[in-house]
C-alpha positions in Angstrom: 8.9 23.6 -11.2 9.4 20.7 -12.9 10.0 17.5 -11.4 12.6 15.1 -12.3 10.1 12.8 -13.0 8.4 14.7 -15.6 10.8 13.9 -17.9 10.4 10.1 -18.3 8.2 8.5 -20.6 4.0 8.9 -19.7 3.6 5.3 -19.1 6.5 4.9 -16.5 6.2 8.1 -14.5 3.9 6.8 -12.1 5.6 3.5 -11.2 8.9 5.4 -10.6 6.8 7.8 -8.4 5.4 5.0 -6.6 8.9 3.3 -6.0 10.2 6.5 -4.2 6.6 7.4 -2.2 6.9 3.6 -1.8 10.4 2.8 -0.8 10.5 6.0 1.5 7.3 4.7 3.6 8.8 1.5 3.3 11.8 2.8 5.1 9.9 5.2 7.7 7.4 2.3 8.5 9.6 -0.2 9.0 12.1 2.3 10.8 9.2 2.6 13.0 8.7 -0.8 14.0 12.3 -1.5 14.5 12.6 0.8 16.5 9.5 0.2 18.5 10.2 -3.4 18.6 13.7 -2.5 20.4 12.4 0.1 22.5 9.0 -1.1 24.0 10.7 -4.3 25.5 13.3 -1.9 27.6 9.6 -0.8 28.5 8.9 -3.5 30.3 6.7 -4.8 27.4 7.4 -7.9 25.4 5.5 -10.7 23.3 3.0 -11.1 20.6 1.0 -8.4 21.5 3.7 -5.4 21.5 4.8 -7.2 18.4 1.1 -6.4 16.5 1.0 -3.1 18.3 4.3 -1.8 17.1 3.5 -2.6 13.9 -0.1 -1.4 13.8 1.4 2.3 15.6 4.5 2.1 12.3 1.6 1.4 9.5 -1.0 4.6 10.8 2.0 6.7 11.1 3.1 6.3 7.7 -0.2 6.0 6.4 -0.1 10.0 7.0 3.3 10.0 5.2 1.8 7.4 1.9 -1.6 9.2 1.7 -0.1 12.8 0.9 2.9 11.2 -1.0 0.7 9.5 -3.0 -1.8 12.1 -4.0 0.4 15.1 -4.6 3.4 13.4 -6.1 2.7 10.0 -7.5 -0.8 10.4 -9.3 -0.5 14.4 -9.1 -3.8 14.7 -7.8 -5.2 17.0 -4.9 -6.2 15.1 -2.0 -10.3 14.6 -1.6 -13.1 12.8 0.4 -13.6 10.4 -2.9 -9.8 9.4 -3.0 -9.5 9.4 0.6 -11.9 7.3 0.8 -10.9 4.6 -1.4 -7.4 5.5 -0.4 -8.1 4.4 3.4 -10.6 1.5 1.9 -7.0 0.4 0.5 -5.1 0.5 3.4 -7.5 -1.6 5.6 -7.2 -4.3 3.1 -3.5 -3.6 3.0 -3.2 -3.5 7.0 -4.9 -7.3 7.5 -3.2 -8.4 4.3 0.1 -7.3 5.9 -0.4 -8.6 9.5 -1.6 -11.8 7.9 1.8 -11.8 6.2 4.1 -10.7 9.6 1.8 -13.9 10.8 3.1 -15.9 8.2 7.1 -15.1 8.3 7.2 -15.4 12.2 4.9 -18.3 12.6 4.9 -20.1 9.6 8.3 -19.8 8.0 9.6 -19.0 11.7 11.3 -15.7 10.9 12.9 -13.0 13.6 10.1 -10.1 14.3 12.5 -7.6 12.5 12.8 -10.3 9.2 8.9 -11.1 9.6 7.8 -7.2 9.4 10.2 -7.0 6.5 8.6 -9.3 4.5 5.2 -8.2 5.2 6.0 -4.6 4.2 7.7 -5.7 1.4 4.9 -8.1 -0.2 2.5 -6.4 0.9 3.8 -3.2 -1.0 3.8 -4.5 -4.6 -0.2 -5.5 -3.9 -1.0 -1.8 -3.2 1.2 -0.6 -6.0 -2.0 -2.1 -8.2 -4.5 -1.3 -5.4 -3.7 2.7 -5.5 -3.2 2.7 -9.5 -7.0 2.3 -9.6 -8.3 4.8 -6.5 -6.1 7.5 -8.0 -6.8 7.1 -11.0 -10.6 7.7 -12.5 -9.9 6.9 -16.2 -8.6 4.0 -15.1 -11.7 2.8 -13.2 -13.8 3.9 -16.2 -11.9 1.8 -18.2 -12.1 -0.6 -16.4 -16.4 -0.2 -16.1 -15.8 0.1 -19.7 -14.2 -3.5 -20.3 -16.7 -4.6 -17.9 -20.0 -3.3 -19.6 -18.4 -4.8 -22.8 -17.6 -8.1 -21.3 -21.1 -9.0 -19.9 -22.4 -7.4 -23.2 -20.8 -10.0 -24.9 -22.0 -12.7 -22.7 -25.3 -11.5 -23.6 -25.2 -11.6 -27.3 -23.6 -15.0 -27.1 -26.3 -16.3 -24.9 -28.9 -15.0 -27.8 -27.1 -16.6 -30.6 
């Protein structure tokens, strides 16, 4: 079967698959921590603390959701310990860079919790759009070793000259 995608031009099918693995965990994470955020105060539970927590519980749940998303649809690989791995490397970087955002829009630029998690999601999302690219994608890390090796090649024939 082919997919809808398949039709669009090489070098833009994997940014539109991205936008729609993207904007649907978007949407199921921060449904999440909406919802948690209006639930766990009826709980009895209120503050900084369920605030992190809700939004810690929304980002591992939909990191189930991103993680399959991303490996069978976006970069139409099969899932395996080498882009797990730099898959959940990713997402720790992209956990404390969004806390560190939700931080920011609530006590910084004094934002709601609800406008604060919206922000961070939504930043943080273009970051891994770039961040994922390069763990799904193996030619794209040897072209990158590639440049590299070239680079400090050239540094070394300029130092010789």
């Amino acid at each position: 079967m082919k997919l809808p995608t398949s039709y669009l031009p090489p070098e833009t099918r994997s940014v539109v698959r991205f936008l729609i693995i993207g904007n649907l965990g978007t949407c199921i994470q921060y449904g999440l921590y909406y919802g948690f955020i209006k639930l766990f105060p009826h709980m009895g539970w209120e503050g900084d603390l369920m605030v992190s927590f809700s939004f810690t519980l929304a980002y591992l749940l939909e990191i189930i959701y991103n993680y399959l998303g991303t490996s069978y649809y976006t970069f139409q690989s099969k899932p395996n310990l080498k882009n797990a791995g730099g898959f959940a490397l990713a997402r720790v970087f992209n956990y404390f860079l969004q806390m560190g955002l939700l931080a920011l829009g609530i006590q910084v630029l004094n934002m709601s919790d609800a406008w604060g998690g919206a922000f961070a999601i939504l930043v943080a999302g273009v970051v891994n759009f770039f961040i994922m690219r390069v763990v799904f994608r193996e030619e794209k890390i040897r072209k990158i070793k590639a440049w590299f090796a070239r680079f400090c090649h050239k540094d070394d024939e300029d130092l010789s000259r």
